[in-house]
N, C-alpha and C positions, 0 to 999 in steps of 0.2 A: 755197633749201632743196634737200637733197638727195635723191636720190631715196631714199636709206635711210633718212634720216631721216622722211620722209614715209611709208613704207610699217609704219615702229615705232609712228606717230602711230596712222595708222589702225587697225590692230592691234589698239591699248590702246583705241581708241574701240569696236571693234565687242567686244570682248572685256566691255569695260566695260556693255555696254549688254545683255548677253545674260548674263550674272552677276547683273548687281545691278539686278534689275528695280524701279521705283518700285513703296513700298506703295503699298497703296490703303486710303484710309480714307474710313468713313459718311458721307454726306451727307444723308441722309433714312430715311427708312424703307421698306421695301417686300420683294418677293422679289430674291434674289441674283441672278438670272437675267431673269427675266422684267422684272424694274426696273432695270434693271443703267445704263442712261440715266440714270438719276435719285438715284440713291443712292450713286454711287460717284465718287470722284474717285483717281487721272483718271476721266472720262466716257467714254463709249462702248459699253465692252464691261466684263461680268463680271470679277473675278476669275479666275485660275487657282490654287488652293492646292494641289494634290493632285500627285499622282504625275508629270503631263505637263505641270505648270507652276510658274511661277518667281514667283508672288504671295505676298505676305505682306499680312497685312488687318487692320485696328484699327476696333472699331466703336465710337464714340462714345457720351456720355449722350445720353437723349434717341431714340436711333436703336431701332428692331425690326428686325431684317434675319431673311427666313425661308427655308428651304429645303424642297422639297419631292420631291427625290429625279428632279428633272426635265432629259430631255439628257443631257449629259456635260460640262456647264461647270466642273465643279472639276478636272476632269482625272484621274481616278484609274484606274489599269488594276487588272484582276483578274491573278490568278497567272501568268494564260501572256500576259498582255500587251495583251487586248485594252482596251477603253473599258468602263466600267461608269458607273449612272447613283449610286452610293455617292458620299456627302459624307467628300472626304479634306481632310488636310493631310500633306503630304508633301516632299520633297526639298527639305527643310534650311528648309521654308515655315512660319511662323507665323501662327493668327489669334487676336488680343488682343481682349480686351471689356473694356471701359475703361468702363463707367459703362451701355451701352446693354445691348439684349436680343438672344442669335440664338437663332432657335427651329426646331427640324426639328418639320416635321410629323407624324405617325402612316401616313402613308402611306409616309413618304420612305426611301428606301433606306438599307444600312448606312452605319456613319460607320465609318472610316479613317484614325487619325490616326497617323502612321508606319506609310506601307504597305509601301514599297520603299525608305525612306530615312529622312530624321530628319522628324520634322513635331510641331509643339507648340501646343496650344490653350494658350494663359494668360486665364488669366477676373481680373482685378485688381480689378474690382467688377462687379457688373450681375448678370444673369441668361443663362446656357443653358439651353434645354429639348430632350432629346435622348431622347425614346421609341421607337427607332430599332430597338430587335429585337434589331439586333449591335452594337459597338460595339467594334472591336480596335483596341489600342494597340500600336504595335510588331508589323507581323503578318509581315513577310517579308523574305527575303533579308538577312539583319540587321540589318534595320530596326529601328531606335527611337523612340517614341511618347511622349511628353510630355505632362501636363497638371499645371496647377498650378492651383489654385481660393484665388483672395485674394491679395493682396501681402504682407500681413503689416502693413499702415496703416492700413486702414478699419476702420469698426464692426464687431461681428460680427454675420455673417449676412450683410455688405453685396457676399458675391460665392458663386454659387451655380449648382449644377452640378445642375441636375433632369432624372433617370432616370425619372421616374414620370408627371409631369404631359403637359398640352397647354397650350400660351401662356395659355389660356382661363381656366388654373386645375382643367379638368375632370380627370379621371383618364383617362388614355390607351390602359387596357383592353390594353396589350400588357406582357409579361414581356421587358424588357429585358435583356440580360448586356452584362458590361464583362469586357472582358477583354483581359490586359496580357501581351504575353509572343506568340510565333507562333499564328497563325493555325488552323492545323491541320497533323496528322502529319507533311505534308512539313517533311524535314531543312530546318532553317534553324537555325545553329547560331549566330549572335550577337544576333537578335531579342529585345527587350527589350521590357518597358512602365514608364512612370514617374509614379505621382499624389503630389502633393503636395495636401494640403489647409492654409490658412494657418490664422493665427489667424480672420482676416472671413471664413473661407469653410466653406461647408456642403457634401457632397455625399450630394443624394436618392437614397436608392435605389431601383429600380422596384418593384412588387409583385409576389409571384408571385400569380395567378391559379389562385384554390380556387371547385372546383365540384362542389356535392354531390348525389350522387343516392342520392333518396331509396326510389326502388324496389331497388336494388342495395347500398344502405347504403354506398356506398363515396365517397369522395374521389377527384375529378381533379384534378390539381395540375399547373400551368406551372409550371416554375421560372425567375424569374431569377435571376441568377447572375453572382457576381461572382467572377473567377479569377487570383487574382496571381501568373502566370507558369503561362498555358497549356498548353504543350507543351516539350520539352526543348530545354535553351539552358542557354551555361557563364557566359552572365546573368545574374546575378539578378535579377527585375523586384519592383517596392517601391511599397509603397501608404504614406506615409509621410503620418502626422496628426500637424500641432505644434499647440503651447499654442493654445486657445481654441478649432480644425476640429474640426466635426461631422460623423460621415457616420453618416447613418441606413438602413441595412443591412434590406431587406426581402423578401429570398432569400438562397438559399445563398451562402456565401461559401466559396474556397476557394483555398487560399495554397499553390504548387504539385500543379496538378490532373493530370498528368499522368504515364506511365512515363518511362522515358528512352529516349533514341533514338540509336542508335550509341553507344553508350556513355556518352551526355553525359544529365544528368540534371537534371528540370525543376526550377527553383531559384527561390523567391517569400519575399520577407519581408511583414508585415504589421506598421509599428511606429506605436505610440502614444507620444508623449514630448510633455510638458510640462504644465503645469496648465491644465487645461478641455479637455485635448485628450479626445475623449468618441466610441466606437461603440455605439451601441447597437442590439442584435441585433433586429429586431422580429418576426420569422419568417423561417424557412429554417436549416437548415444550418450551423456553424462549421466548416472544414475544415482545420486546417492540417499540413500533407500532406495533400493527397488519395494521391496515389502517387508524386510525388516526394521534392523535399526543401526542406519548406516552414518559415519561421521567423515567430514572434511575438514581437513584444516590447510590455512596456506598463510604463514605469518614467515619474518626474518627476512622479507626480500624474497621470498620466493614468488613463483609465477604457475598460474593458472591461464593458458591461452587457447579457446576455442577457433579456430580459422575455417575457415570456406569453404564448402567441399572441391575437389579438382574436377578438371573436366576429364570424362572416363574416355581414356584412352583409342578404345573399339568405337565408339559412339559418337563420339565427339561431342556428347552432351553431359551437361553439368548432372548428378544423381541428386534423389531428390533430399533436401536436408532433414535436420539429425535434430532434435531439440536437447533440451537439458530438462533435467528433473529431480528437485528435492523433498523426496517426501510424494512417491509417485502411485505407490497402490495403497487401497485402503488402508491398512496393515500401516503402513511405514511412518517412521518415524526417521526424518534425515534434518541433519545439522550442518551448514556449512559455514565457518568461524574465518575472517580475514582479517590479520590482523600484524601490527609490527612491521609496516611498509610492504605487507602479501600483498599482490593484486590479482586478481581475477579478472578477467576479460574475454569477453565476447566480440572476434572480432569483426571489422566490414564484410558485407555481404550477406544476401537474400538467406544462404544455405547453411548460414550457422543457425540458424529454427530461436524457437524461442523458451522463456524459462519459465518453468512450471515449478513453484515455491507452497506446495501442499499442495498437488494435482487430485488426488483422492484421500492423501492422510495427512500426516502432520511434516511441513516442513518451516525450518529457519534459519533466517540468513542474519549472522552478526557482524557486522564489520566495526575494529575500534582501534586504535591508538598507532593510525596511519595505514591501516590497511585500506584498501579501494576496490569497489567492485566498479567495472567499467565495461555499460554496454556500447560499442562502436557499428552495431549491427541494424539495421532496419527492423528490427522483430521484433515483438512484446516482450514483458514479462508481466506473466499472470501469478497473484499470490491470495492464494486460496481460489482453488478454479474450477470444482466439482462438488455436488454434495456433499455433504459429509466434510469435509477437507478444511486444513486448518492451514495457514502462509502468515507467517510473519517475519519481516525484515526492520532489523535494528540499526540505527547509525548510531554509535555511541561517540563520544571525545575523540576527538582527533581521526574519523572514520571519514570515511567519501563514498558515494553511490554515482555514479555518472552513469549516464545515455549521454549520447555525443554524437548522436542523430537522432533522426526526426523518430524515434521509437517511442511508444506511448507502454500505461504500464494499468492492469485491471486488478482491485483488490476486491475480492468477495463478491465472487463471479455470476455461482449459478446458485439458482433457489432449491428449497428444502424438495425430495422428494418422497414416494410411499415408506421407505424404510431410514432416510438420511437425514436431518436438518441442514440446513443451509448451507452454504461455503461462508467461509470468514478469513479474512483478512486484516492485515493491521501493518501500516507503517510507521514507525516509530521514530526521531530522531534528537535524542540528548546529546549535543555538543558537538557532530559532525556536520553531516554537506548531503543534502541531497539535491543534483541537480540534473534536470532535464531538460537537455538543449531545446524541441520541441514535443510535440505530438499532447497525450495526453492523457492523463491522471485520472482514470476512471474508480469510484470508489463506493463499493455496494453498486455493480449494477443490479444482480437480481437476487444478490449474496447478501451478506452484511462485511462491510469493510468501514476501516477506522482507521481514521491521518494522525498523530501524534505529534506535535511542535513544543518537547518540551524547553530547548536550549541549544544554539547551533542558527544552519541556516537551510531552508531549503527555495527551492525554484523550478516550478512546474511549467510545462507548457499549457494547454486549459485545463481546468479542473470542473470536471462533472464530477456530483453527487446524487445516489439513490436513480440509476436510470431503472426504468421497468417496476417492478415492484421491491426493488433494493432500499437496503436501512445504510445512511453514510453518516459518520460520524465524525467532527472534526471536531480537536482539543490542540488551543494555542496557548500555550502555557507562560511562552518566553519565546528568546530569540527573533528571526525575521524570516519572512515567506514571502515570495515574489510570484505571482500569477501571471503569465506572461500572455495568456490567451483567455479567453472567455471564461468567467466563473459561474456556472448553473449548477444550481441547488436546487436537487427534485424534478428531475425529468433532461430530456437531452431534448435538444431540435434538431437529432442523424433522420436518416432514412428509417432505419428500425424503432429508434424509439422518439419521433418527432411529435407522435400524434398517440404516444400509447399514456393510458387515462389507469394505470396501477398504480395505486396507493404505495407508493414508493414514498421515505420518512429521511428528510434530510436534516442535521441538527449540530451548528459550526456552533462550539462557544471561544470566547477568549478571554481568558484572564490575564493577558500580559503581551510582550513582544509587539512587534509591527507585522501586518499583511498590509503589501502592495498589492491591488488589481489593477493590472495595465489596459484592458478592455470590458465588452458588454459583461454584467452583472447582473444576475437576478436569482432571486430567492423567491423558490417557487415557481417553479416554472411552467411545468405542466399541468395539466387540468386533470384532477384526483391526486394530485401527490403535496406534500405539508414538508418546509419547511422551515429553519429559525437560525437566526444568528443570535448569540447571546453575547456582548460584551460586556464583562462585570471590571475589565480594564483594559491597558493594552490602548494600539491604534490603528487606526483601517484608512488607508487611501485606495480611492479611485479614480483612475488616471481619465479614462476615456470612454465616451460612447454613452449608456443608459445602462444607469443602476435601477432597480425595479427589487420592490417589494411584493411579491404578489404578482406575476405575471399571467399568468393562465389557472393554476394551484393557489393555492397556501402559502402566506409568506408572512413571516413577520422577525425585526429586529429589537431586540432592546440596548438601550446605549447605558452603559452603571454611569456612577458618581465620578468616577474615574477614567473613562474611557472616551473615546475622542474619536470619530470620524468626521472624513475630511475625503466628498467627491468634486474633484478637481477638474471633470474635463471640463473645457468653454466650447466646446460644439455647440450652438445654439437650439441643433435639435435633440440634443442630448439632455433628458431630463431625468430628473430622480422620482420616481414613479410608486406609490403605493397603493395598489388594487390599481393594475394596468388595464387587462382585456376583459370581456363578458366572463364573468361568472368567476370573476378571480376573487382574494380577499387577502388583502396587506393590511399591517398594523405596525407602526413602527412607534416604539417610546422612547423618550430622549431624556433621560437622567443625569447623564453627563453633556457632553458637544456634538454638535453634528453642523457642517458646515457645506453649502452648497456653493459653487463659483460661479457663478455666471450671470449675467444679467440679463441674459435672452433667453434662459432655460432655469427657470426654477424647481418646486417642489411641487408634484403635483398629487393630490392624497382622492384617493375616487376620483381624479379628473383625468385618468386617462386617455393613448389614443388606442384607436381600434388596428386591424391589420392592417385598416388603408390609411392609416393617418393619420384619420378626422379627431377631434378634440372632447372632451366632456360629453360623446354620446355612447357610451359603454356602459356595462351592469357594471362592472368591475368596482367592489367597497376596499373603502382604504379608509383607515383610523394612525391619525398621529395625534401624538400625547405625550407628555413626561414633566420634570421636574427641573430640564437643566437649559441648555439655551440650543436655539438652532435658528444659527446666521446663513440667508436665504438671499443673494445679493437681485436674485431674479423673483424672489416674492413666494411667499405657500400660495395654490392655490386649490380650496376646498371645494370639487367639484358635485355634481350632482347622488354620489354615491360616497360622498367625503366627508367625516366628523375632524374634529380637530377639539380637543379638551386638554386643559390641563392635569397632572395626575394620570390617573387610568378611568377607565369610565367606570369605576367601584369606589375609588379614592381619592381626597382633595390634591390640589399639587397646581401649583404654579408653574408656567411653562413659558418663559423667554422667546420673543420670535424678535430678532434684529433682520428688518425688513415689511414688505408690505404684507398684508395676509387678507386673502381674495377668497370671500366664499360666495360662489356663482352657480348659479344652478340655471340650465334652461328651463324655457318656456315650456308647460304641457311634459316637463318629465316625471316619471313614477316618483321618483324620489327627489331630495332637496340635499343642498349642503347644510351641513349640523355646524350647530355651538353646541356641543354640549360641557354641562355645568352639574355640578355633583355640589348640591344644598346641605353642609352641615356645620351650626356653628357652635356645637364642643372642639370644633378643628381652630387651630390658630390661624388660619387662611378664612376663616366660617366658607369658603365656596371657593370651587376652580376657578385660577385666575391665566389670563394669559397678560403678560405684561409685552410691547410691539414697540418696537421703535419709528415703527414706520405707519401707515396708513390700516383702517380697516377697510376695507369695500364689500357692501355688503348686497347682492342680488337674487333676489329669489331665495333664499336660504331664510332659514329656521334656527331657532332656538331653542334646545333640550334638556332634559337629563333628570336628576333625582332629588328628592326632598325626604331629610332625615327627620324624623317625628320628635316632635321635643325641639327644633331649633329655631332662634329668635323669630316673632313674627311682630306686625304694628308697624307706626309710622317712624319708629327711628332703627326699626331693623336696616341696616347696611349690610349687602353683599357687590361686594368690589368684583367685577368678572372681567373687565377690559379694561386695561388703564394703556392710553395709547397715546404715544406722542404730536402723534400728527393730529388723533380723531378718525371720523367716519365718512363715509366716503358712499355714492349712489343710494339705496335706498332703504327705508326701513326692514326687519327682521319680517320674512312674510305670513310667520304666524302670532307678530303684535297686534293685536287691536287697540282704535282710538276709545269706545265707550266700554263702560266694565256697571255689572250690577254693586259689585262690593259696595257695601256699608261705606267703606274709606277713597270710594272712589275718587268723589269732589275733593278729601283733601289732601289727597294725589296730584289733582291734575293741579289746584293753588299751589302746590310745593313745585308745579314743575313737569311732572312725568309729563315723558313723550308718551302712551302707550300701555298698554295691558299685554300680560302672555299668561298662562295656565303652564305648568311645568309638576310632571308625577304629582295632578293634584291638589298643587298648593300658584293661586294665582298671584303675582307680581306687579308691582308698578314698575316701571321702565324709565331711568335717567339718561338719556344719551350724553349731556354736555354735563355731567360730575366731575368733578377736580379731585382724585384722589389724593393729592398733596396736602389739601389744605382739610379736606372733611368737606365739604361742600358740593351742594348740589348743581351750582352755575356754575361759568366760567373755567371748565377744563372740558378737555378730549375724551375721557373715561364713559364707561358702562357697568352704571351699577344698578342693581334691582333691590327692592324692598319686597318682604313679604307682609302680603297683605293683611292675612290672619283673620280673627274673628272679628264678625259686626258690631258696629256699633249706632249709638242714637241718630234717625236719619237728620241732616240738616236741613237749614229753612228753605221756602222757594228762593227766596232772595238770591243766598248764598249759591244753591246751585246754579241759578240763573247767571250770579260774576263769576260762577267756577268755568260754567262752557264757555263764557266769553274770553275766559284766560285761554282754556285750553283750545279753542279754534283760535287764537292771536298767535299761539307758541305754534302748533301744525304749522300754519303757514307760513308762521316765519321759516322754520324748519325749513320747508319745502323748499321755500324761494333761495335758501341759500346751497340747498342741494342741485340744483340746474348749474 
């Protein structure tokens, strides 16, 4: 042999023998340490698994092997290097549990599995008991930490990972944390943690420890704490449950708990996948994001179940509850994804707390193609719920969001402060369900929040928008929405905000789908706050009570060419109200339908009632107008703060009223009921027209509006303004006059005219009994006005002498057939 040849041999031998160290597996039972003669083959000495050794260990069925945190026999250093008495696995080291038990003590020091390197516990069946205080998975130098709980073969339950107990069975009286991901602050920038739980495998979680004092009324509370990805790493570390793994959750949990550090930011998933895969919350905390950027997933049949705290044992009182949080500190960015028949659940009871969906940073909830979130709890969920903060929840195709009690739910909660803008919110739902048995859908109270209805269905219990100085935003795109409680738009009438006067900006559009509102309605509710329904298609019913344009705010509705409302209750004091109370202002334009039911409760436009009741004595202005029809079985009527034009009061437009239309003004009021008319004949209309199938009755009221420079004026000028089935009804317009200086006055009154008015300027002759069918000026129910225009050659005495004698013949006839 040569001598080189000899010296490659030995080489490979010392090389070989310092590498690939023999496992060591069980032979008996006993401590790792202190029995280390007896229990371990080879014989002799302990194990090394940890940091400063090269063991790998399999323990046996049959076998207990125990640790007690005694020495330094696993080999593990702390940070700077030196020996600790902490149970590791470490440098690329595995210990398997194949069938026996390893049990750490309550005494024994932390456990370390990837401290400084790669180190992996596999439990394939048996039992750990690990009540160990700490417990880091992946803690340093980019170290990676491993644990898998079951093979994926055995029965279930036949491998299990206990955070709680003592071998004994007793409860271990300490609050254990597990936690996956670096150790603490210091930069360690590729540190991970990894649990797998199989199908046979369970992971226990410890209890947090509640203790109550009864002289200071107050809860002490240990937490443990489980944290899927510590501190900042471009890692991700992964708590991963497949088909059939159980981990029963009894502290907080929190799925990147950390900021970021040098720039790199803590990153933790928490995933559920496949049928029976099951957590259930039993107290503590849901975190994901605490402050990084933390992800959930629960799709395949799996299950997410939050339940109710227990009543603590010493006390006999219930401790206090735990909320949930996505997307909890500033910092955070959390995601939580359901989907593939995953359900999520919050369930009965006061002490599962409630959900915080961007509490200070950014969080989202996506639910789609069968997944379900279902709250069964009496508690909110708040989405976007502090300055700064962003909540947004998706229902996509085939998705479900349930409350299944009386839980209500707040989107863009709280207003901008010195360093933050606003919270915001947004619910969204393309093609799934959102339903909410009662409570109620608050949206921008002092935040901004936004309802999205593009396709799908949803059903709220009441729906406020914009309470306090909040911006709410609603877009119906498609689909159907069911209102099952009162719909206020722009202000609330709670205790808090019944009487509050902040510019709060409510603004519903629809383009498409059906909204039902089953009860009271109003847009505009509060005094200082504005806002608008806009239907440019789509359809709205209102089932019951009073719809209101304008009630104490700002309100106004536009109906498009295409869009269709239809208020249906017959409560006789249920009326459809525009500019309802003092100092309100409704405007509603009708482009497309709008349909009132009732025969004892019609429309009332400026003619509202006061708090106490009373009728047409309110400031409250209200303006109806449009282009399309609005069937009124109980009649418009335009009360003393009330216009009524066709068009807009800028634009000509024709406006259908099937019904009577009542403009009534009392006695000695500041103001009148308006006609108002918009004069221009380059329009094919030349003037607003309202065409009525029913009556006009006209009291105390006026006639208004504008005159376009350039349009027809003289004795054959025609402007068509009311062509009415029935005719006129009580008394003349109360700012017609019988005498007029006009040049054309005399051959006015010989053609006819009832009357003079002055309108922006340009004065008019008055037709009351015009036939717009035929062109003429007798023999029909219409109102049409001439303009009068420039003077002309005065006429003879004669003439004017038979002109008054016409026109005091026509007066009184008038008269006598109006009694």
């Amino acid at each position: 042999m040569t001598l080189h040849r000899f010296f490659a041999i030995s080489f490979i031998t010392v090389f070989q023998s310092a590498s690939f160290a023999q496992p060591y597996v069980s032979n008996g039972s006993g401590h790792w340490i202190d029995d280390a003669a007896s229990i371990w083959i080879p014989t002799g000495t302990s194990p090394l698994t940890g940091t400063n050794g090269s063991d790998s260990v399999t323990i046996g069925a049959g076998h207990t092997i125990t640790y007690s945190g005694k020495g330094t026999g696993v080999g593990n250093t702390n940070a700077s290097g030196g020996a600790t008495t902490d149970f590791g696995v470490d440098n690329g080291n595995t210990i398997t549990v194949d069938g026996g038990i390893l049990a750490h003590t309550v005494g024994g020091a932390w456990v370390r599995i990837g401290n400084h390197g790669q180190g992996t516990l596999d439990i394939k069946s048996g039992f750990v008991y690990l009540p160990a205080g700490e417990i880091q998975v992946g803690a340093k130098n980019n170290a990676q930490g491993t644990i898998r709980i079951g093979d994926g073969t055995g029965a279930a339950g036949s491998a299990v990972l206990n955070l709680r107990d003592q071998l004994s069975g007793a409860a271990s009286g300490r609050a254990t944390s597990l936690n996956l991901g670096t150790q603490d602050g210091t930069w360690s920038p590729g540190s991970a943690g990894f649990i797998t739980i199989e199908s046979d495998g369970i992971l226990e979680g410890a209890n947090s420890l509640t203790v109550y004092n009864a002289t200071t009324n107050q809860w002490t509370i240990t937490q443990s704490i489980t944290r899927i990805g510590r501190y900042a790493s471009p890692t991700e570390s992964v708590f991963l449950i497949k088909a059939g793994g159980q981990f029963n959750a009894r502290g907080n949990v929190e799925v990147a708990a950390s900021n970021a550090n040098n720039g790199v930011t803590t990153k933790g998933l928490l995933h559920l996948d496949g049928v029976g895969a099951r957590m259930t919350q039993y107290y503590g905390e849901l975190n994901i994001a605490y402050n990084g950027e933390g992800r959930m997933i629960v799709e395949n049949s799996a299950e997410y179940i939050h339940v109710t705290n227990a009543v603590d044992p010493v006390s006999g009182l219930t401790p206090p509850r735990n909320n949930t949080f996505i997307g909890r500190g500033a910092n955070a960015i959390g995601t939580l994804t359901i989907r593939t028949d995953g359900k999520f659940i919050r369930d009965t009871g006061g002490n599962v707390g409630d959900l915080y969906i961007g509490n200070d940073g950014r969080g989202t909830v996506t639910i789609e193609s069968g997944g379900e979130f279902i709250n069964r709890s009496t508690n909110w969920d708040w989405i976007g719920n502090n300055a700064g903060s962003n909540g947004a929840v998706y229902v996509n195709q085939g998705g479900k969001y349930y409350t299944t009690a009386n839980s209500s739910m707040q989107v863009g909660v709280n207003a901008a402060n010195a360093t933050k803008g606003a919270a915001t919110g947004l619910i969204q739902v393309d093609g799934g369900e959102l339903v909410m048995a009662g409570g109620t859908l608050y949206l921008g109270q002092n935040g901004n929040g936004t309802f999205r209805l593009i396709s799908g269905y949803a059903e709220v219990g009441a729906f406020n928008l914009a309470r306090g100085a909040g911006t709410a935003t609603v877009d119906i795109q498609g689909g159907e929405m069911l209102i099952k409680g009162n719909l206020f738009a722009g202000g609330d009438t709670g205790a808090d905000f019944g009487t509050n006067t902040s510019a709060g900006t409510a603004t519903i559009t629809q383009s498409g789908g059906k909204v039902t509102a089953t009860n009271a309605m109003s847009i505009g509710l509060n005094a200082g706050h504005t806002a608008t329904y806009t239907l440019t298609g789509g359809e709205l019913y209102h089932l019951n009570s009073d719809m209101t344009i304008g009630e104490k705010g700002t309100g106004s509705m536009y109906i498009g060419s295409t869009a269709r409302v239809y208020d249906q209750s017959t409560d006789p004091q249920a009326f459809f109200f525009v500019g309802r109370q003092n100092d309100s202002n409704g405007t509603v334009i009708v482009d497309g339908y709008l349909e009132k039911t009732s025969a004892a409760a019609g429309i009332r436009v400026g003619h509202g009632n006061d708090s106490a009741g009373q009728e047409n004595n309110t400031t409250g202005r209200g303006l109806i107008g449009g282009t399309g029809t609005i069937k009124a079985e109980g009649g418009v009527w335009v009360g003393n703060y009330g216009t009524i034009t066709g068009g807009t009061m800028s634009t000509v437009g024709q406006l259908t009223i099937e019904g009577n239309v009542n403009l009534i003004s009392t006695s000695g009021a500041a103001s009148q009921s308006t006609l108002f008319v918009n004069f221009d004949s380059s329009t094919a209309l030349k003037a607003d027209r309202l065409t009525i199938t029913g009556d006009l009755n006209i009291d105390g009221a006026v006639i208004n509006g504008t005159w376009a420079q350039g349009s027809e004026t003289g004795l054959g000028s025609r402007y068509w303004v009311v062509v009415s089935e029935n005719g006129f009804g009580l008394n003349d317009f109360l700012n017609m006059v019988y005498e007029s200086n006009n040049d054309l006055a005399s051959q006015y009154l010989l053609m006819g005219a009832n009357g003079f008015v002055t309108i922006d300027g340009m004065e008019f002759a008055m037709f009351y009994g015009a036939d717009f069918d035929t062109g003429t000026l007798f023999g029909g129910n219409d109102l049409m006005l001439s303009a009068m225009g420039a003077a002309v050659p005065e006429p003879s005495m004669a003439m004017l002498s038979l002109v008054g004698l016409a026109s005091a013949m026509l007066r009184r006839r008038r008269k006598a057939v109006r009694k």
